[in-house]
C-alpha positions in Angstrom: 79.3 140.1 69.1 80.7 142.5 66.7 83.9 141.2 65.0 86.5 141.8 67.3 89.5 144.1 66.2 91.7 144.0 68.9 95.7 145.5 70.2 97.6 143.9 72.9 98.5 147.0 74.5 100.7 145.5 77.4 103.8 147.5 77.4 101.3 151.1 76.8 102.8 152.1 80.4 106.6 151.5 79.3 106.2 153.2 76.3 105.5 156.2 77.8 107.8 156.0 80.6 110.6 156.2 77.9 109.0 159.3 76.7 107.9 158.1 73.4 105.1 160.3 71.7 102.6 159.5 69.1 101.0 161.5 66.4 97.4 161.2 64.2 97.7 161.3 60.6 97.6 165.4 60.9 100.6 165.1 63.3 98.5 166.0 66.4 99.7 164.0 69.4 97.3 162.1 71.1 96.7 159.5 73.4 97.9 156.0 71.4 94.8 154.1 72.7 92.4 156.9 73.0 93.5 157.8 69.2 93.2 153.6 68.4 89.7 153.5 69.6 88.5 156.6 66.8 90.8 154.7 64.2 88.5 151.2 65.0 90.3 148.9 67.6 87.1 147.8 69.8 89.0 145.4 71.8 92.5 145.2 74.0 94.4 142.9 75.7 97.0 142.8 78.7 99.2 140.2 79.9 100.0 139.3 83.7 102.6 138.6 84.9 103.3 137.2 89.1 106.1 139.4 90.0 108.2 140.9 87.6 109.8 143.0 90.0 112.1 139.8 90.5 113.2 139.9 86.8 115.3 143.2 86.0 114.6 142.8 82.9 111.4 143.0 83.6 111.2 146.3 84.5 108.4 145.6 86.9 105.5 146.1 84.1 102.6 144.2 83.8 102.5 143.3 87.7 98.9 142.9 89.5 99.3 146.9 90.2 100.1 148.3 86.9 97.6 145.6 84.8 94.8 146.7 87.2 95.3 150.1 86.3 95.6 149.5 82.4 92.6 147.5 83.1 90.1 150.2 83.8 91.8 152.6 81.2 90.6 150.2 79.0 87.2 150.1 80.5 87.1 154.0 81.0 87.3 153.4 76.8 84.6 151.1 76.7 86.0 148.7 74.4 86.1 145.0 75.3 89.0 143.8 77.8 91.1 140.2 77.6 93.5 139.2 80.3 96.1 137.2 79.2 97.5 134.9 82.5 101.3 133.8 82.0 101.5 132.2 85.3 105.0 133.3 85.3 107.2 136.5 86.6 108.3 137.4 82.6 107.7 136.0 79.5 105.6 132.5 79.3 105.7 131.3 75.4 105.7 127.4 74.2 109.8 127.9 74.7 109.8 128.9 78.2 106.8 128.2 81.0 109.0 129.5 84.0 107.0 128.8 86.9 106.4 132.3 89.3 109.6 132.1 91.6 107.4 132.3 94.9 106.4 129.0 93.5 109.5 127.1 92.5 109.5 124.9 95.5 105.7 124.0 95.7 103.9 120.4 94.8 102.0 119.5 91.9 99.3 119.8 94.3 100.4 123.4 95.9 100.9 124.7 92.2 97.7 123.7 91.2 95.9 125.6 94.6 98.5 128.6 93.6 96.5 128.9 90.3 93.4 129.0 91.6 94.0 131.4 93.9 96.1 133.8 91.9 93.2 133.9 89.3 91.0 134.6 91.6 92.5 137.1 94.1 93.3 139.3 90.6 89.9 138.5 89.2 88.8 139.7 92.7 90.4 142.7 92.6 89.4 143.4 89.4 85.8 143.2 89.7 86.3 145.4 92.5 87.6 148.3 90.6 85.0 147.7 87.8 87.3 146.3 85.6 86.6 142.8 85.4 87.4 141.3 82.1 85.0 140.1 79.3 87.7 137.5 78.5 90.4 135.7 80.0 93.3 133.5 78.6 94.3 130.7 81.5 97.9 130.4 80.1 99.8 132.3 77.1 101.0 130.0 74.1 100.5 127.0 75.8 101.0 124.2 73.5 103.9 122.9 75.2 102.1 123.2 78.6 102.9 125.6 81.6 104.4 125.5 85.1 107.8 123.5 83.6 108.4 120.9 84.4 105.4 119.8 86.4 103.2 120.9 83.4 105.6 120.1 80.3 104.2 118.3 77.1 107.6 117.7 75.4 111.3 116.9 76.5 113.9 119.6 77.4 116.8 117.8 78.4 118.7 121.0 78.5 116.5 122.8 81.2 115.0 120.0 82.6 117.1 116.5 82.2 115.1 113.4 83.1 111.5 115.3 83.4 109.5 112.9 82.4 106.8 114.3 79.7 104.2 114.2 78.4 102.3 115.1 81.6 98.4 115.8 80.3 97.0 115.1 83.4 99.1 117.9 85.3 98.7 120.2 83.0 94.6 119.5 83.0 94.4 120.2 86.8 96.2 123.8 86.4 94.0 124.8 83.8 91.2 123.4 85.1 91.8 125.2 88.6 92.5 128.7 86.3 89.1 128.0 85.0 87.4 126.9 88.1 88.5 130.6 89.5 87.0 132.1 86.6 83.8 130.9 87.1 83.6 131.2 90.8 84.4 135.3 90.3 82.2 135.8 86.7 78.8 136.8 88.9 76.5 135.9 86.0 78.9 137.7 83.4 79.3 136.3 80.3 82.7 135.8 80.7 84.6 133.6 77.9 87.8 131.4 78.9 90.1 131.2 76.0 93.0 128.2 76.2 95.5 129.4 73.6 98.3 127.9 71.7 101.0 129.2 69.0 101.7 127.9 65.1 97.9 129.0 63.9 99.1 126.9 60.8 100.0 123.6 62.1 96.5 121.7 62.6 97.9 118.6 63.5 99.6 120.3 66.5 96.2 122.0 67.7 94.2 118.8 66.9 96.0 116.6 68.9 96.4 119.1 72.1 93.3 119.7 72.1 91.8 116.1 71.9 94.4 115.2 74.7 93.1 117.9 76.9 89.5 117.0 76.3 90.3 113.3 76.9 91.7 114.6 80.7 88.5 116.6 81.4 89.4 120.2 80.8 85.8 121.1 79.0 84.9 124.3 80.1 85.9 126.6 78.3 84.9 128.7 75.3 87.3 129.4 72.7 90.6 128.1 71.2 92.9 131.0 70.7 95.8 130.9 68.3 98.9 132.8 67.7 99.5 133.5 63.6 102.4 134.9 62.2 102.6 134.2 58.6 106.2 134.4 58.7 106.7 131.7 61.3 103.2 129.6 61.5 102.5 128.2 58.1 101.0 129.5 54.7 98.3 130.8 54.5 96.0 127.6 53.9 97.4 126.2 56.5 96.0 128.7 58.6 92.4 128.8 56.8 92.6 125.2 56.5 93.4 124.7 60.4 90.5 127.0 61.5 87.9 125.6 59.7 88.7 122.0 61.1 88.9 123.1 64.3 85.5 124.5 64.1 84.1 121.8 63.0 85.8 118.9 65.0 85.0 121.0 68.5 82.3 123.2 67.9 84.3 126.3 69.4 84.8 130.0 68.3 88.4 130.7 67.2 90.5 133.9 67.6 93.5 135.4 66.9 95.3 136.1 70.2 98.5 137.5 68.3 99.2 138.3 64.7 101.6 141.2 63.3 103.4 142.4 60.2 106.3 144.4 59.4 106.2 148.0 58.1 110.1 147.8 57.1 112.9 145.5 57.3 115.1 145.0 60.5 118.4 143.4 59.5 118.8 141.3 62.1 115.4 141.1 63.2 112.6 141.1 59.6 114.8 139.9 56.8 114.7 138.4 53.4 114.0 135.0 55.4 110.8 135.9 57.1 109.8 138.1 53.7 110.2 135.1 51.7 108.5 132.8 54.1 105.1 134.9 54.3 105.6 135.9 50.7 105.5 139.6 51.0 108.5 142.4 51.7 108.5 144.1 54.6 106.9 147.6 53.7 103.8 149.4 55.0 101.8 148.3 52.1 102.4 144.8 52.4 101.3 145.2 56.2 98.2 146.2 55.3 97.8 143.7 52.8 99.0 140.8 54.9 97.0 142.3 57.7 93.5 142.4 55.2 94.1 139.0 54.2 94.2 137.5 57.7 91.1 139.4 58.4 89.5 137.8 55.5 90.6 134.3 56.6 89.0 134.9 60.0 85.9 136.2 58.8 85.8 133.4 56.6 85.7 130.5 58.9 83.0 128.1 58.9 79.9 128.1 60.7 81.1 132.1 61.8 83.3 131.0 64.1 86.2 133.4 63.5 85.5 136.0 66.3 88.0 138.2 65.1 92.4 139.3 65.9 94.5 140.9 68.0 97.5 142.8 66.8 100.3 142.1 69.0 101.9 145.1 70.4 100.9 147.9 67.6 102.5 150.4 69.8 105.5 149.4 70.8 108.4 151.4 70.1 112.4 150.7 70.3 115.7 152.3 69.6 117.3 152.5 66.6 120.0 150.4 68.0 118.0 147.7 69.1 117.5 144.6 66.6 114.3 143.3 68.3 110.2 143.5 67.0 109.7 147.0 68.1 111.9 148.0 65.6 109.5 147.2 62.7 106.6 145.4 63.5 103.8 148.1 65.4 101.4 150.2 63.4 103.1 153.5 64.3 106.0 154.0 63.0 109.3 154.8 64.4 108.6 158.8 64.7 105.1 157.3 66.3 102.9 157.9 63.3 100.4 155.5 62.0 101.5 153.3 59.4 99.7 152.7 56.3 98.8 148.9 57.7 96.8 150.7 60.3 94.0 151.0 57.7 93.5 147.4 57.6 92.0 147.7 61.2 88.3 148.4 59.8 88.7 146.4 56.8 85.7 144.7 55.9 86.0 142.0 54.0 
């Protein structure tokens, strides 16, 4: 497998629903993922959500309808497809594993039969319209489990009082049911099943989750997925140093589900904080030397294990009012022209 350079390209639908254009380095407009496949992104990925249309904020993106259709724009492209499962109607992250509000009222037992068969009636569907994916995520940032509370690893006395946690064993019958779903729909496809957790730098987080899982029989899958921000996740040892022992200790292929830099600062988004954690200023040079580093890193990894990155969200755009990560964080900037970090895509190191 060629080393996978990938774009989480979930909100590409919004983005031009709010009109927003993008322009090649000549000031052409074009096509943002047409124009990232010449410029060297061979891979993209999508999240899923249940039903957003229950969450105005939502805005009803990335439902089953609008993620199939993404889906085969992304095969019409020819580049490799993930599908990223929340098993949620918004945003699942280790802060918040909302369970899907059709299934707030349903039994360990029901939620676990509710996984199975969402993964399998989208997989379904998918394989229908030819756009079955070459990779699938059963969960998004799930270090602190999924489906709260009947999944939850740690205590949240504040959303959940009195949950009793940690619940392994829960948690290793929804991903095993995800996975079992995947393999029942793959028809003799390669298909890889990624389980994938947040803070890339933190080995003694990964190390222990994943022994835990393995001890309650979730074995089948293929590679351990991490989310690294160098800003938030560790230095940048910690995060050479965490996938090298995770290759070794488990014998699986490590990628980088999410990873971003900024291009500028955002007051009250991309600081002096987050510049001084990471150890670079927010500028477009420093995003493509952050970005070539982390490539590096992953190429690095022992025994090739390091499959490659995915830049999260390179394309989203926001108002100049707003004080959130579309603001400074994509690989166009914010007149929707590629930064200079956008080079570090084909970086070889």
């Amino acid at each position: 497998m060629d080393f996978i350079r990938g774009m989480d390209v979930s909100s590409y639908y919004e983005m031009k629903d709010k009109g927003y254009a993008y322009y090649d380095e000549e000031g052409r407009e074009v096509d943002v993922l047409e124009y990232a496949v010449k410029r060297g992104f061979n891979f993209a990925r999508i999240r899923l959500w249940n039903e957003p249309e229950k969450v105005p904020l939502s805005g009803g993106y990335c439902n089953p309808d609008k993620t199939l259709g993404l889906a085969k724009k992304i095969k019409e492209l020819g580049i490799g497809f993930v599908l990223d499962f929340h098993y949620s109607d918004f945003w699942a992250d280790p802060g918040k594993q909302r369970k899907p509000d059709a299934w707030k009222n349903l039994s360990t037992e029901e939620l676990e039969e509710a996984v199975y068969r969402f993964t399998r009636d989208t997989l379904h569907a998918m394989d229908a319209a030819g756009a079955y994916p070459d990779m699938i995520q059963v969960g998004n940032e799930i270090r602190c489990g999924m489906l709260f509370p009947d999944g939850m690893l740690f205590p949240d006395e504040e959303n959940y009082p009195g949950v009793k946690t940690p619940n392994w064993e829960n948690l290793a019958r929804f991903l095993n049911a995800g996975i079992r779903a995947v393999r029942e729909t793959q028809k003799g496809r390669d298909t890889k099943v990624i389980l994938h957790l947040d803070q890339g730098g933190n080995h003694a987080f990964f190390q222990d989750w994943f022994d835990h899982i393995l001890e309650n029989g979730v074995e089948d899958f293929d590679i351990i997925g991490m989310s690294y921000y160098p800003f938030w996740h560790g230095t940048f040892d910690d995060f050479r140093d965490n996938m090298d022992k995770l290759a070794s200790r488990y014998g699986k292929d490590i990628l980088i589900m999410e990873t971003a830099y900024a291009f500028r600062r955002s007051d009250s988004f991309f600081g002096e904080e987050l510049e001084n954690a990471a150890g670079y200023p927010a500028s477009q040079t420093s995003q493509k030397e952050v970005l070539e580093r982390i490539i590096g890193l992953i190429a690095g990894v022992k025994e090739n294990r390091g499959l490659g990155f995915i830049y999260w969200e390179p394309f989203v755009r926001m108002s100049e009012e707003s004080t959130e990560w579309g603001t400074c964080m994509a690989i166009m900037d914010e007149n929707g022209r590629p930064t200079k970090g956008y080079e570090a895509i084909t970086y070889q190191p």
